[in-house]
N, C-alpha and C positions, 0 to 999 in steps of 0.2 A: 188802544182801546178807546172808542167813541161813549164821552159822558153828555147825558141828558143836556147838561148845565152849554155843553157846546151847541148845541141843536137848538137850544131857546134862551138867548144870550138874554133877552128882555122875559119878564114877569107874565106866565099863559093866566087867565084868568078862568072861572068855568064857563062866564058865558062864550069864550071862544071855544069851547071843547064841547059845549051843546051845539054851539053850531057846526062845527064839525063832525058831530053826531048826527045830525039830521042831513049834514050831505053827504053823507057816509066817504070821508076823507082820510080812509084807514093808515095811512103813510104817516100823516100827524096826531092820530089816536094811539099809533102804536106808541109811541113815548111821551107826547101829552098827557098820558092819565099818571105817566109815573112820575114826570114832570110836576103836576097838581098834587098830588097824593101826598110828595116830601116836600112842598113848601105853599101851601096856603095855607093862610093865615086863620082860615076859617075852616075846620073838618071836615064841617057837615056837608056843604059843598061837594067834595071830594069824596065822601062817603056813597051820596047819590047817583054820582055817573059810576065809580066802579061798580056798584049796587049794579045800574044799568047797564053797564057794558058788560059786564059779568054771563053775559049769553049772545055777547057778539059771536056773528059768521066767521070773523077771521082767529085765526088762534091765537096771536101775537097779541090781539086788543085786549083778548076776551084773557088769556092767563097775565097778560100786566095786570088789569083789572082786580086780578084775585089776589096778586103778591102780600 
């Protein structure tokens, strides 16, 4: 079983996950947001791209998004 924690050895932050949202880099949005979501530091952050991703095209981003 492949965990989040192997896939992002080092700390994503949001602005890296906004910018992977604006270049629509759906490969590292699909476990980036679940990556952010269980471990920053800060919610509110994390609250707003799932908020946002939340009506992504691809299905993988958009139901992380909602977990």
């Amino acid at each position: 079983m492949r965990r989040v924690d192997d896939e992002f050895p080092e700390p994503v932050d949001a602005a890296a996950v906004w910018a992977a949202v604006s270049r629509n880099d759906v490969e590292f949005l699909r476990s980036a947001i679940v990556w952010i979501s269980l471990n920053a530091e800060d919610y509110e952050p994390a609250r707003l791209l799932c908020a946002a991703l939340s009506s992504h095209d691809d299905e993988f981003v958009r139901g992380n998004a909602v977990l």
